[in-house]
N, C-alpha and C positions, 0 to 999 in steps of 0.2 A: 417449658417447664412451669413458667406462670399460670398458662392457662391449665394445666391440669390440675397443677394444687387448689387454682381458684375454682372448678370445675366439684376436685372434692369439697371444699369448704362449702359449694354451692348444694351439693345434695346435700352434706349431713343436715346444713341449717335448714333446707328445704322440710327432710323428715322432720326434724327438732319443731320447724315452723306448725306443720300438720300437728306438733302432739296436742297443743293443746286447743288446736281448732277445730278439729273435728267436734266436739263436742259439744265446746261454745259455742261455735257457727250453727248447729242444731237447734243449741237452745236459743241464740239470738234471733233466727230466722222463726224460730216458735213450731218446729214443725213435730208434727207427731205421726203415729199411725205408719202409712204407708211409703208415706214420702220422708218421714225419718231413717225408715228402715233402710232404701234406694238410696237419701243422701249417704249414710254410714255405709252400706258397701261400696261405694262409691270413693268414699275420703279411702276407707279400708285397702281397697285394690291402690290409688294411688301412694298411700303411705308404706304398700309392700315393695313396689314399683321402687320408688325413692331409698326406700330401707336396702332392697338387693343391688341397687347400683351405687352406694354407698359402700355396700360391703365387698361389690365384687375392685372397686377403688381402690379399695386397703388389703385386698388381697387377701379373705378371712377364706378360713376352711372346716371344715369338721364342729366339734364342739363350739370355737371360736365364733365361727357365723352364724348359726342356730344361735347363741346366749343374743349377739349382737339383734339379729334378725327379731328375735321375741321381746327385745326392749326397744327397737327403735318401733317396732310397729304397736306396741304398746303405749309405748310416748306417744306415737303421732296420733292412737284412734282415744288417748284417755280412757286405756282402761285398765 
């Protein structure tokens, strides 16, 4: 039972971690152009990744997963 609580706490923090690095990691690394665009669907695809295995955790459905889904992947890409 430990490990799976620890398991959710590991994705949400996971997503939560992505929110505000995507963006600062873009701007840290200084990238622009094309390789900005590749880095960001890149964080993008793993912050959905992270966001749906968080929700499917918690067991979300319908409205519930959609609202969850559109803010954690919003947190993780900052935007």
């Amino acid at each position: 039972m430990k490990v799976i609580l620890f398991g959710i706490a590991l994705a949400a923090f996971s997503a939560q971690a992505l929110a505000v690095n995507c963006m600062e990691h873009a701007k840290e690394k200084k990238l622009a152009g094309a390789a900005q665009t590749s880095f960001m669907k890149k964080c993008e695809s793993d912050a959905k990744a992270s966001c749906t295995a968080a929700a499917k955790e918690k067991k979300l459905a319908g409205a519930a997963q959609t609202s969850f889904m559109k803010k954690c992947v919003s947190d993780a890409t900052g935007h």
